[in-house]
C-alpha positions as a Markdown table, in Angstrom:
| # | Residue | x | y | z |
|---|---|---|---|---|
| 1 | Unk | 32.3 | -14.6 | -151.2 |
| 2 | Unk | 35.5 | -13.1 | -152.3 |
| 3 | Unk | 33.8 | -9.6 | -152.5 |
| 4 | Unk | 31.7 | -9.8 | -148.9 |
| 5 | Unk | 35.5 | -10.6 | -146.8 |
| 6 | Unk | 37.1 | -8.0 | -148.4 |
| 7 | Unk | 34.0 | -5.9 | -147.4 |
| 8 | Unk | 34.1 | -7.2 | -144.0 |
| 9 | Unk | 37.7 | -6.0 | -143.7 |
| 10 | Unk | 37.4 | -2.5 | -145.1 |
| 11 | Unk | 34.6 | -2.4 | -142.3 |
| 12 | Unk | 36.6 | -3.0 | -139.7 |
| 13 | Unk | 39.7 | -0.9 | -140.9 |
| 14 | Unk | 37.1 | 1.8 | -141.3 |
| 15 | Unk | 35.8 | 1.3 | -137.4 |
| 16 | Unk | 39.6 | 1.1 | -136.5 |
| 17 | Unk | 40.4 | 4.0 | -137.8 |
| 18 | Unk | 37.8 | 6.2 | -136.6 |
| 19 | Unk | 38.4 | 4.9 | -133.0 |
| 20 | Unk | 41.9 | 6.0 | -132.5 |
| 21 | Unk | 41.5 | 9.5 | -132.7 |
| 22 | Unk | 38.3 | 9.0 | -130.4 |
| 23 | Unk | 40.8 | 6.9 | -127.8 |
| 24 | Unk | 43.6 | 10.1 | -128.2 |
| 25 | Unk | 41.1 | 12.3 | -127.5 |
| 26 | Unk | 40.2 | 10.7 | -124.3 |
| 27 | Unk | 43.8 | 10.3 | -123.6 |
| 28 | Unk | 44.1 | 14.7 | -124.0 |
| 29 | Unk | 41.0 | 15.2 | -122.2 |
| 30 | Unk | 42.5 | 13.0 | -119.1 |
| 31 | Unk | 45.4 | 14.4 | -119.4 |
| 32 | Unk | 43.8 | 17.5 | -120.0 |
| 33 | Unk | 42.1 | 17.5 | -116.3 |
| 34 | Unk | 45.3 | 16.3 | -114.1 |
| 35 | Unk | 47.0 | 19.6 | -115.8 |
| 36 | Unk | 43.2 | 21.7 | -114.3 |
| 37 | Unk | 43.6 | 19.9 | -111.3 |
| 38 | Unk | 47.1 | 19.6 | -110.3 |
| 39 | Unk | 48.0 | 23.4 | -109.5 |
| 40 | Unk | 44.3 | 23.3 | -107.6 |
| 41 | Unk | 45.1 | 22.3 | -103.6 |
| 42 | Unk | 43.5 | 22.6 | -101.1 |
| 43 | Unk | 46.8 | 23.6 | -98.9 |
| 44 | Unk | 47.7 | 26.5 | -101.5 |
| 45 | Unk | 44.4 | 27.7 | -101.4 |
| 46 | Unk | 44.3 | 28.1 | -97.7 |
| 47 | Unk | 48.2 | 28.8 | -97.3 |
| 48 | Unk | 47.9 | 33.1 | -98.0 |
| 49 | Unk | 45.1 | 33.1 | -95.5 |
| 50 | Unk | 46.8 | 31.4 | -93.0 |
| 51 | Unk | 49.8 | 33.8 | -93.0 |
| 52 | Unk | 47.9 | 36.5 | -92.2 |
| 53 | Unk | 46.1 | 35.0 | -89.6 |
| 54 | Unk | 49.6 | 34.5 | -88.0 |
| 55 | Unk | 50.7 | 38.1 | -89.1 |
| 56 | Unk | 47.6 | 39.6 | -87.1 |
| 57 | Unk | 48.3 | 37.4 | -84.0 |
| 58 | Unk | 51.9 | 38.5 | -83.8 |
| 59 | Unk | 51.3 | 42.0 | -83.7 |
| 60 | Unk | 49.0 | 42.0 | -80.9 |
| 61 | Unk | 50.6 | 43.5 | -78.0 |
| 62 | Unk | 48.4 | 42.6 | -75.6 |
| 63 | Unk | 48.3 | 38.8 | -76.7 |
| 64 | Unk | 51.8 | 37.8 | -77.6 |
| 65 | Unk | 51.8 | 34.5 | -79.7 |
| 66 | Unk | 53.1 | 31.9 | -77.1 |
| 67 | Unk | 54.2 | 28.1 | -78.9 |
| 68 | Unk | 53.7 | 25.5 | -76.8 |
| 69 | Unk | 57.8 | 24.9 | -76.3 |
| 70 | Unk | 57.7 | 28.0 | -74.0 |
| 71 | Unk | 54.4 | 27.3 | -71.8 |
| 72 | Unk | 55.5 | 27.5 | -68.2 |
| 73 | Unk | 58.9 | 29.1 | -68.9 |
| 74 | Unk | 59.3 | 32.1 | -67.0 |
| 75 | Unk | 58.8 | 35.9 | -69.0 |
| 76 | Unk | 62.2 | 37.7 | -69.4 |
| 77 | Unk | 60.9 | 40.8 | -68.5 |
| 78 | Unk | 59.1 | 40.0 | -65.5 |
| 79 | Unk | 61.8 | 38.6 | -63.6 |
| 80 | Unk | 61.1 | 39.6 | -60.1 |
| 81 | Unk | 64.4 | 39.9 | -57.6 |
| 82 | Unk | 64.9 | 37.1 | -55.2 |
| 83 | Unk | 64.2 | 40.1 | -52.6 |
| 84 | Unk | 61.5 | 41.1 | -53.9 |
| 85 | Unk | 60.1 | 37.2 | -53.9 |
| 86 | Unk | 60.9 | 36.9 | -50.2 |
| 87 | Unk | 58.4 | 39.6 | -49.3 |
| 88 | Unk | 55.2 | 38.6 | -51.3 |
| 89 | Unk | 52.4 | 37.2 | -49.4 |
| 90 | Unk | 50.5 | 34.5 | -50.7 |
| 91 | Unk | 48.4 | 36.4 | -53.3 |
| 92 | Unk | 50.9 | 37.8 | -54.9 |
| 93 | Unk | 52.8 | 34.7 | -54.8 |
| 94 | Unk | 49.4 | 33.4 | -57.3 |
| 95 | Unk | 49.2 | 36.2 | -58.8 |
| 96 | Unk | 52.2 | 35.7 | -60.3 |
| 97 | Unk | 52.1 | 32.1 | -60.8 |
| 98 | Unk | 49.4 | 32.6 | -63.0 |
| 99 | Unk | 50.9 | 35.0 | -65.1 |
| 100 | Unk | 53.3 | 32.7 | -66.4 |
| 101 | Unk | 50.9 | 30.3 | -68.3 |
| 102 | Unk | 52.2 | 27.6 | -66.5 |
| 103 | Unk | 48.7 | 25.6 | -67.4 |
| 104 | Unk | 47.8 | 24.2 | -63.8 |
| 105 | Unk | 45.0 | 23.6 | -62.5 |
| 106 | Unk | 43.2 | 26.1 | -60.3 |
| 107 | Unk | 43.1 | 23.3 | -57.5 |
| 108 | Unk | 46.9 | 24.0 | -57.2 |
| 109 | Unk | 46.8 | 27.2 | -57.0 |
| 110 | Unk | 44.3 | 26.4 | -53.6 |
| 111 | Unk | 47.1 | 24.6 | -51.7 |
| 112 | Unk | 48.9 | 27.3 | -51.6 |
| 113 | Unk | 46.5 | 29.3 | -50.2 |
| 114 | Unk | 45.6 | 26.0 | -47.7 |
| 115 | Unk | 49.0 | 25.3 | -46.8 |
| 116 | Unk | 49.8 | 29.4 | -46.4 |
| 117 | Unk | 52.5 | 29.4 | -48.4 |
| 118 | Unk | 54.4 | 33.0 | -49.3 |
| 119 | Unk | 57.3 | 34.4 | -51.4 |
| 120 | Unk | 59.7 | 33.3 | -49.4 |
| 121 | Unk | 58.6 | 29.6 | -47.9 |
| 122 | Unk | 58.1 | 29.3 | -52.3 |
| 123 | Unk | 61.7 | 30.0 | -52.6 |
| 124 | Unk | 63.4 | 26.7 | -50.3 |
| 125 | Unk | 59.6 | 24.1 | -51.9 |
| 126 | Unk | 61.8 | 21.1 | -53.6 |
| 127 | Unk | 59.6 | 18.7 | -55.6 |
| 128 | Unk | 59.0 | 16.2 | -52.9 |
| 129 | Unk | 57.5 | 18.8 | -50.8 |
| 130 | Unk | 54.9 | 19.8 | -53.3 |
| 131 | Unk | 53.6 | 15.9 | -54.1 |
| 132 | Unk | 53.4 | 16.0 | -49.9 |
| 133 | Unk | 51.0 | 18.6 | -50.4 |
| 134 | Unk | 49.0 | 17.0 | -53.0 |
| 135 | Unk | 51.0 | 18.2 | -56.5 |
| 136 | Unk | 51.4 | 15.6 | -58.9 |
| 137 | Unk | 54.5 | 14.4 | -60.4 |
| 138 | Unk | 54.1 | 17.1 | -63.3 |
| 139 | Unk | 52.7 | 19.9 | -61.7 |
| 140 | Unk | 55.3 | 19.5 | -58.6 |
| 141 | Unk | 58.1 | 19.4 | -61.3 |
| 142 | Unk | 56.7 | 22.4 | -63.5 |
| 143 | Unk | 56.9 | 24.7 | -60.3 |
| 144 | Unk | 60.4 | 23.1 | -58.8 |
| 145 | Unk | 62.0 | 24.1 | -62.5 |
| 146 | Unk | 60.3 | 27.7 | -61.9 |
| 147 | Unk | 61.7 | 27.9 | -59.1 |
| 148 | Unk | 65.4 | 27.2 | -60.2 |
| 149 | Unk | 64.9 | 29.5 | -63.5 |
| 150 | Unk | 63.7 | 32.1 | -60.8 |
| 151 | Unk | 67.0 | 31.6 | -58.4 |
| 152 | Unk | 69.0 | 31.6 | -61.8 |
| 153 | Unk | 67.6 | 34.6 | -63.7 |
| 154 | Unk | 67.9 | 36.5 | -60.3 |
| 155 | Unk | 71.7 | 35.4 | -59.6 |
| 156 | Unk | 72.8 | 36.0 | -63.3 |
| 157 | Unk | 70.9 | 39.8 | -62.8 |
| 158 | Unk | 73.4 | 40.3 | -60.1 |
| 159 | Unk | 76.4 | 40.1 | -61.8 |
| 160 | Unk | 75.5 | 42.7 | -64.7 |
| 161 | Unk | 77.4 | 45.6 | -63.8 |
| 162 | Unk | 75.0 | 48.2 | -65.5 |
| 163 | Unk | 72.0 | 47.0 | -63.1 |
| 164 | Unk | 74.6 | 47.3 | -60.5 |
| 165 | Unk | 75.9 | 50.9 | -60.9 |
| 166 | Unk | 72.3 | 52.3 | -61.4 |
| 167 | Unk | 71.4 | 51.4 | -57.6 |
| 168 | Unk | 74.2 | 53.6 | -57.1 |
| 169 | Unk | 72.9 | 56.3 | -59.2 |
| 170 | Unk | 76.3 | 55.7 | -61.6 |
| 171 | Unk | 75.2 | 55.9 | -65.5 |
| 172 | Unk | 77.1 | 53.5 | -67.1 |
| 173 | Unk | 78.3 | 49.4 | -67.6 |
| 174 | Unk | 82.4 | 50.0 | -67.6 |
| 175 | Unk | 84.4 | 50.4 | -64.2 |
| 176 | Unk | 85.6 | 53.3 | -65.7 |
| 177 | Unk | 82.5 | 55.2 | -65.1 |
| 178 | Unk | 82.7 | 54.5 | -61.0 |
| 179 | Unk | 84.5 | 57.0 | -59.0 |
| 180 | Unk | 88.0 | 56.5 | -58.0 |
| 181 | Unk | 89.7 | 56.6 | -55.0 |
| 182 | Unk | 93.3 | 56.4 | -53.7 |
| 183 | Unk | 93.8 | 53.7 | -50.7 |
| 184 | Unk | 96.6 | 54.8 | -48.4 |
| 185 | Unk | 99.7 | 51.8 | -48.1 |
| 186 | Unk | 101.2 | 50.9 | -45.4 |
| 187 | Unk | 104.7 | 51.5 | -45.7 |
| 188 | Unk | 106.8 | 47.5 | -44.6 |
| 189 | Unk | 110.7 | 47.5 | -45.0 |
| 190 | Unk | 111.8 | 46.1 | -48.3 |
| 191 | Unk | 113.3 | 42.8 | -46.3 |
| 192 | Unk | 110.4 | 41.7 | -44.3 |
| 193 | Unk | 110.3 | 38.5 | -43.2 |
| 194 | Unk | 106.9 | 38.3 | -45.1 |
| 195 | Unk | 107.6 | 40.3 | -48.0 |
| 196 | Unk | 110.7 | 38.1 | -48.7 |
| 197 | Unk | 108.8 | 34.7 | -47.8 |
| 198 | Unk | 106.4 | 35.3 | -50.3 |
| 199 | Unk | 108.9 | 36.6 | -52.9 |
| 200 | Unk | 110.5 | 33.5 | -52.7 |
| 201 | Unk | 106.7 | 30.9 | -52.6 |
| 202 | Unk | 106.0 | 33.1 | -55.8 |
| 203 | Unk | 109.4 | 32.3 | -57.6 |
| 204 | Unk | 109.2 | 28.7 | -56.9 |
| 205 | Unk | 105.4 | 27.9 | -58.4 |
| 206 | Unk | 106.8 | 30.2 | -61.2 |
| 207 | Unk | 109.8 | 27.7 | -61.3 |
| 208 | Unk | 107.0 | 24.4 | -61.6 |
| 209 | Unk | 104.3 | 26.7 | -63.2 |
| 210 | Unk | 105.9 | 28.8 | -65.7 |
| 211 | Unk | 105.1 | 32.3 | -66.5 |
| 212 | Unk | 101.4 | 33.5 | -66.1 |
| 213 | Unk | 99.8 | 34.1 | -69.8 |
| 214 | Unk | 97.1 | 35.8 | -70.4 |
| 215 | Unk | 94.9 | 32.7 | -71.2 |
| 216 | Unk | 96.0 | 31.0 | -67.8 |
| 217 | Unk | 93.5 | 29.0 | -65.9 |
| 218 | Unk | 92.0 | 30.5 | -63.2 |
| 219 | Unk | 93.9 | 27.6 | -60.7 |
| 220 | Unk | 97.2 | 28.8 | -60.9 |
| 221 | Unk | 96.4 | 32.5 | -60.7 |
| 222 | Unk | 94.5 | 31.7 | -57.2 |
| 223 | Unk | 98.1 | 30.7 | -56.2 |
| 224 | Unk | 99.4 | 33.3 | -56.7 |
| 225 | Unk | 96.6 | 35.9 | -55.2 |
| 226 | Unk | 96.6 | 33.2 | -51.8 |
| 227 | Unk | 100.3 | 33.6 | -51.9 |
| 228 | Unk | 99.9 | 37.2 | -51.5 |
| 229 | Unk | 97.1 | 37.6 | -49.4 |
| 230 | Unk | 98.2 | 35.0 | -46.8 |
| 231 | Unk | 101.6 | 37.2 | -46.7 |
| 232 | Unk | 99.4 | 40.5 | -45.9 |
| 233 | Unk | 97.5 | 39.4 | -43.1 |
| 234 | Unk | 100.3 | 37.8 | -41.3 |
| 235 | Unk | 102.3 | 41.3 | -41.2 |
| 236 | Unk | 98.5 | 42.8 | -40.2 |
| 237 | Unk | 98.6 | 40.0 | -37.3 |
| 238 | Unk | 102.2 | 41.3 | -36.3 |
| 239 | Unk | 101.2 | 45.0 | -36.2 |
| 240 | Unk | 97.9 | 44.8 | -34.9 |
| 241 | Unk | 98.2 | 41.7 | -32.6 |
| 242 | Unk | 94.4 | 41.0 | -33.9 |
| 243 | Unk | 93.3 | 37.3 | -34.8 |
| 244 | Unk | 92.8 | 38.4 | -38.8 |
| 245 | Unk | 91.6 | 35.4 | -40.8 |
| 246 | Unk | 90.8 | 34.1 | -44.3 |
| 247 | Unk | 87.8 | 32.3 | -45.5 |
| 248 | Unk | 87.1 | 31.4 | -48.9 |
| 249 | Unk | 83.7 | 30.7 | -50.6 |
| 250 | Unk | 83.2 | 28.6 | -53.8 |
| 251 | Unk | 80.9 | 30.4 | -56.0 |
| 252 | Unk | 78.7 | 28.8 | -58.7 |
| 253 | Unk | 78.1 | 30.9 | -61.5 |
| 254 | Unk | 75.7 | 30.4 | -64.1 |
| 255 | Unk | 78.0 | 29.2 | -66.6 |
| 256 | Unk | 78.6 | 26.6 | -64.0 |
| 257 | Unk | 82.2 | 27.8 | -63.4 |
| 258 | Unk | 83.8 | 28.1 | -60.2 |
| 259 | Unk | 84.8 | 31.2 | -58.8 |
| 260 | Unk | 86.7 | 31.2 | -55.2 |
| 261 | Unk | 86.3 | 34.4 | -53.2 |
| 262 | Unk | 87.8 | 35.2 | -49.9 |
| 263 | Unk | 86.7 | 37.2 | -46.8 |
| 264 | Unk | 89.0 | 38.9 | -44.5 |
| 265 | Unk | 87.5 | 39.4 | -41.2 |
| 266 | Unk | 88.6 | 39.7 | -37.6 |
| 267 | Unk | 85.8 | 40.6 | -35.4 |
| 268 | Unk | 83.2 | 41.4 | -38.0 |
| 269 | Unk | 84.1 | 41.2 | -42.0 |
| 270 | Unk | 87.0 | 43.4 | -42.8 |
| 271 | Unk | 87.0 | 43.1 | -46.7 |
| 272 | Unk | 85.8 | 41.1 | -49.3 |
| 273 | Unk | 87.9 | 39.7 | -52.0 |
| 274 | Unk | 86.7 | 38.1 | -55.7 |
| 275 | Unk | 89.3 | 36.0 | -58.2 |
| 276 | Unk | 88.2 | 37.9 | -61.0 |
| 277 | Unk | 88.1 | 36.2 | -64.9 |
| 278 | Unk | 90.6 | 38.1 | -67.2 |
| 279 | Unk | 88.0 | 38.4 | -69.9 |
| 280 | Unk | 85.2 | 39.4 | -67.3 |
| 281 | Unk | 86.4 | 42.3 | -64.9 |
| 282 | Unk | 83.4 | 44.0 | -65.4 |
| 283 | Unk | 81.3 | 41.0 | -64.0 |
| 284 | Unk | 83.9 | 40.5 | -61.4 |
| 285 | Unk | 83.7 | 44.2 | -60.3 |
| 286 | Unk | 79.4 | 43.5 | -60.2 |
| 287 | Unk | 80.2 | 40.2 | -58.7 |
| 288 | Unk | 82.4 | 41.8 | -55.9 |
| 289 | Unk | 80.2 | 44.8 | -54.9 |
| 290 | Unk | 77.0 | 42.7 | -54.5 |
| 291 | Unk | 79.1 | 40.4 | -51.8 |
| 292 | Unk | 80.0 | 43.8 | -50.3 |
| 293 | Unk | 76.4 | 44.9 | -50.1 |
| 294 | Unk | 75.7 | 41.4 | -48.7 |
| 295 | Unk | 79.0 | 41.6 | -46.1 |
| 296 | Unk | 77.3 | 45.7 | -45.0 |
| 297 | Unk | 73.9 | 43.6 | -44.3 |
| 298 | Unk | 75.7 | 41.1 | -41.9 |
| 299 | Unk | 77.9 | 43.4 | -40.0 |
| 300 | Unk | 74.8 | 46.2 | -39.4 |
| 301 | Unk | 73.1 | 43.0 | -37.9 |
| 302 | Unk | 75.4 | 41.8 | -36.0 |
| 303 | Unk | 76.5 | 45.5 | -34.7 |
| 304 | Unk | 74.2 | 47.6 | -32.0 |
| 305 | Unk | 72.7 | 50.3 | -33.3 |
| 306 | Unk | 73.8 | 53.9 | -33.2 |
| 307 | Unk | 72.8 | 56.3 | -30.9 |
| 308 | Unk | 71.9 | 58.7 | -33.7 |
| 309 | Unk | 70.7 | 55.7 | -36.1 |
| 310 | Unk | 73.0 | 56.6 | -38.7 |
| 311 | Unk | 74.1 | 53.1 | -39.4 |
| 312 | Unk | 76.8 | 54.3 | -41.3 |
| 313 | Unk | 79.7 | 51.8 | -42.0 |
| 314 | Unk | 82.2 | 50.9 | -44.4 |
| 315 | Unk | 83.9 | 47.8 | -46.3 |
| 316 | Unk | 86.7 | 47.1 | -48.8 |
| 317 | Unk | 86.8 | 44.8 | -51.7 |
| 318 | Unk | 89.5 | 43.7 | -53.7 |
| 319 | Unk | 89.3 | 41.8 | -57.0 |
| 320 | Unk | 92.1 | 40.1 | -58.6 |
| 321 | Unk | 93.2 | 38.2 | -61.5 |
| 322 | Unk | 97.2 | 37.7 | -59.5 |
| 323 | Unk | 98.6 | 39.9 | -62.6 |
| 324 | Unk | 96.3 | 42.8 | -62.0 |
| 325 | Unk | 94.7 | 44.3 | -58.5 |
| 326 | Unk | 91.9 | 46.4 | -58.2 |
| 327 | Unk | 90.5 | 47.7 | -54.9 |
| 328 | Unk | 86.8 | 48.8 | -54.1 |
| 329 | Unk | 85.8 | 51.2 | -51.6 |
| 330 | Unk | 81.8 | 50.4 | -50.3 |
| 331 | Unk | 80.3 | 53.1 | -48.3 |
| 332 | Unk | 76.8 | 53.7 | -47.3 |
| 333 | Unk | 75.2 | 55.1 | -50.5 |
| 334 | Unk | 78.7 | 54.9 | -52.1 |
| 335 | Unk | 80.7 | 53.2 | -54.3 |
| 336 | Unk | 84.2 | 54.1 | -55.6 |
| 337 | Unk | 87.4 | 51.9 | -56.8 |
| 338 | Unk | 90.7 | 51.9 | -58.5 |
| 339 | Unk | 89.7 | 51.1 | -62.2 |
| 340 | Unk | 91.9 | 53.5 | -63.7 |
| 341 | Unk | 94.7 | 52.8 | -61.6 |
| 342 | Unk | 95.1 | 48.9 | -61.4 |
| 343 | Unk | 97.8 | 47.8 | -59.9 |
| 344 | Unk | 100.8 | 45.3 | -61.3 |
| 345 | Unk | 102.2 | 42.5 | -61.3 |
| 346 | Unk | 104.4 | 40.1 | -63.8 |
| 347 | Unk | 104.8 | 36.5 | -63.3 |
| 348 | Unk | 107.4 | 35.2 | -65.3 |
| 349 | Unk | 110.1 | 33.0 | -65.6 |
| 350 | Unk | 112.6 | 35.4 | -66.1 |
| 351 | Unk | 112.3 | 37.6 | -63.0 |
| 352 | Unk | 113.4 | 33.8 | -61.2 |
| 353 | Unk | 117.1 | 34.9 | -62.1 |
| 354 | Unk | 118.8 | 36.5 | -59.1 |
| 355 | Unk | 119.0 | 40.6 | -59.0 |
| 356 | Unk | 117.9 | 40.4 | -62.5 |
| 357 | Unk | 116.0 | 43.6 | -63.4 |
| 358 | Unk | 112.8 | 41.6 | -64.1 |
| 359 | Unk | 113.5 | 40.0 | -60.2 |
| 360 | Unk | 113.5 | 43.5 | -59.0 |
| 361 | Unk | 110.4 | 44.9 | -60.5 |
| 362 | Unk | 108.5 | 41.1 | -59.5 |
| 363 | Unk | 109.7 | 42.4 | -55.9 |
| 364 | Unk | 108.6 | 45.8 | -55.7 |
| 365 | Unk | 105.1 | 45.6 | -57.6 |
| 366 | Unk | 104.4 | 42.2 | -54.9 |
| 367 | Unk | 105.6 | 44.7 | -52.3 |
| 368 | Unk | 103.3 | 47.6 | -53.7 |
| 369 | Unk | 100.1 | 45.7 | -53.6 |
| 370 | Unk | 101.0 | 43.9 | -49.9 |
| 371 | Unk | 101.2 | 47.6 | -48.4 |
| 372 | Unk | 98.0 | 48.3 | -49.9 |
| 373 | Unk | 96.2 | 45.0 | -48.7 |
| 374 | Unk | 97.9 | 45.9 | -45.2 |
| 375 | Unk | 97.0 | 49.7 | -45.2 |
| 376 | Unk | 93.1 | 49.0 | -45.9 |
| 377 | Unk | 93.0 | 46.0 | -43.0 |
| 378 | Unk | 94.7 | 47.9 | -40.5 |
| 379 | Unk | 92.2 | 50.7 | -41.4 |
| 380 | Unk | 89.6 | 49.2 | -40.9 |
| 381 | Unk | 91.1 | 47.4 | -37.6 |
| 382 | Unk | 92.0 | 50.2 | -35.9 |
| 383 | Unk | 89.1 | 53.1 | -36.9 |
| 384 | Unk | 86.4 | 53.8 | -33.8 |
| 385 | Unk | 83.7 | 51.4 | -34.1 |
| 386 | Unk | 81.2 | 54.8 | -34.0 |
| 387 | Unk | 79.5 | 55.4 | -37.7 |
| 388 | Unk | 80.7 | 59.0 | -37.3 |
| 389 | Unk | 84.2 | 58.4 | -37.3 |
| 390 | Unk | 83.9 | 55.8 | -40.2 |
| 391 | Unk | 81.9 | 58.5 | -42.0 |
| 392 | Unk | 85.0 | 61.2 | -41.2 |
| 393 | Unk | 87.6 | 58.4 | -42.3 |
| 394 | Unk | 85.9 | 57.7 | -45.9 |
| 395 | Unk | 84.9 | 61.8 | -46.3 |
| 396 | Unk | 88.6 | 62.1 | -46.4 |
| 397 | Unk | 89.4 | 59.7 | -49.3 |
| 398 | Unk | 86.1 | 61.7 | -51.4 |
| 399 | Unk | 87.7 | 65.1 | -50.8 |
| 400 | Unk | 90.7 | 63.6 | -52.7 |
| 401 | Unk | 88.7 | 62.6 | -56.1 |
């Protein structure tokens, strides 16, 4: 009995022991296979061949690779001019449209064709006038935001002065590389009533104010270009005995800053004046000659026609940041200014002391740019209303270049 336990148990010892290594063993080979499999995905597998699907798609020219972020937003490079817009008929209008993978339906498309809608009806359609003719909410909003990128793109084009001097035939993005002239001053006595009223409105906003720094805000340098500009055309309104006013205009720009502009007019636009940014002449200048362009448009309309249809006419532009004056010259076909000659002027506190030499250089460099501003008015006041004597007057200020 004794012998058949002891048996028993060096049975099962013997079982035990030759099942461990068997159970290890299916441990390793487990093991074994998450180690195989592991490193095996499906996603890594596919990844390399995915990449170059992409890499083959992005170099295709002729099917750029569009993500769906950008469907409907208008292509850089095919931004048309707000002029050009106004003159499309209705299928080019489409045409367009449907270049710009906007993803509307066809049917949409139709109502313009049904409602004989062109470039320039396009331009002034607001949201609610599209769901009146049938767009839904999305669709109608899709086309009302292509419309403002349109207006936007087209503004923002204006103002970069390299687009603007190549109309003109001028290489170039600096005001440097326009063509200077030298605008003839009209000579006032150095105690004007004027002169000496608006030496003394500068000196007391300079007393509340302080002095003008180069990083002042664009409010109190407008008081001091009003101040001046006010004290030009009241001596203009003495000589001439003409009805010379002021308007100003308040100018979004597309950082949504405000710009206030003047225009100077008596019976027709006399000159156009821009508050230009300290750190953005160059927009300013772009700015200044597009309004002049705009202000050439007007007066030809508003003026007969020459006998000889010449239509040749002339306008002045000024823009200013109060401490420093530059003055444009807009011809027919031409465009020259005073880039390289700016003029000057200080605004500090200590030209407020009495026959200081800071007072006196604050009164002759206020007095320098007045006689300009009064010199290129009455000019353009008193010259023959024919485009042949305009075209004489300007020759002469070309001959001196």
């Amino acid at each position: 009995m004794y012998v058949r336990e002891k048996f028993s148990q060096l049975r099962k010892l013997i079982k035990r022991e030759s099942d461990e290594p068997s159970g290890r063993t299916e441990v390793l080979k487990t093991r074994n296979v998450i180690q195989v499999e592991e490193p095996i995905q499906v996603k890594t597998a596919e990844d390399p061949v995915q990449m170059e699907i992409e890499e083959d798609e992005s170099d295709d020219d002729d099917e750029p690779e569009t993500s769906k972020k950008d469907k409907g937003k208008l292509k850089a490079k095919e931004t048309p001019s707000i002029e050009e817009i106004k003159k499309w008929d209705t299928g080019t209008l489409i045409t367009f449209l449907q270049e710009q993978d906007l993803e509307l339906d066809n049917k949409y498309f139709d109502t313009f064709h049904l409602q004989e809608i062109n470039g320039k009806i396009f331009l002034e359609l607001t949201k609610k006038e599209l769901q009146s003719c049938g767009f839904k909410l999305g669709p109608a909003k899709i086309i009302a935001d292509l419309i403002k990128e349109l207006k936007k793109r087209s503004f923002s084009s204006y103002y970069n002065l390299r687009d603007v001097l190549n109309k003109y035939g001028i290489e170039g993005s600096s005001i440097g590389n326009i063509s200077q002239f030298s605008p003839e001053p009209y000579s006032i006595d150095d105690n004007d009533e004027e002169l000496e009223y608006c030496i003394k409105d500068i000196k007391r906003k300079m007393s509340i104010m302080g002095t003008l720094l180069i990083d002042s805000n664009d409010t109190d340098r407008c008081e001091y270009i009003v101040t001046i500009l006010h004290a030009a055309i009241y001596i203009v309104r003495r000589i001439t005995g003409k009805n010379v006013t002021i308007s100003s205009l308040k100018v979004i720009e597309r950082e949504n800053t405000d710009s206030v502009d003047y225009t100077i007019r008596e019976t027709e636009e006399l000159i156009c004046i821009t508050k230009g940014k300290q750190h953005k002449i160059a927009t300013s200048f772009a700015q200044n000659l597009v309004q002049l362009e705009s202000l050439y448009q007007t007066n030809k309309r508003k003026c007969k026609a020459d006998v000889a249809g010449s239509g040749f006419d002339y306008l002045y532009g000024i823009v200013s940041t109060a401490t420093d004056w530059y003055f444009l010259l807009y011809s027919t076909g031409r465009i020259s200014c005073t880039s390289k000659r700016p003029y000057n002027i200080v605004f500090s506190e200590t030209s407020l002391k009495k026959d200081s030499v800071d007072e006196q250089e604050l009164r002759r460099n206020v007095k320098r740019v007045i006689e300009v501003i009064v010199g290129i008015l009455i000019d353009r006041i008193n010259i023959e209303k024919t485009p042949d004597s305009k075209k004489a007057r300007i020759e002469k200020y070309f001959k001196k270049e």
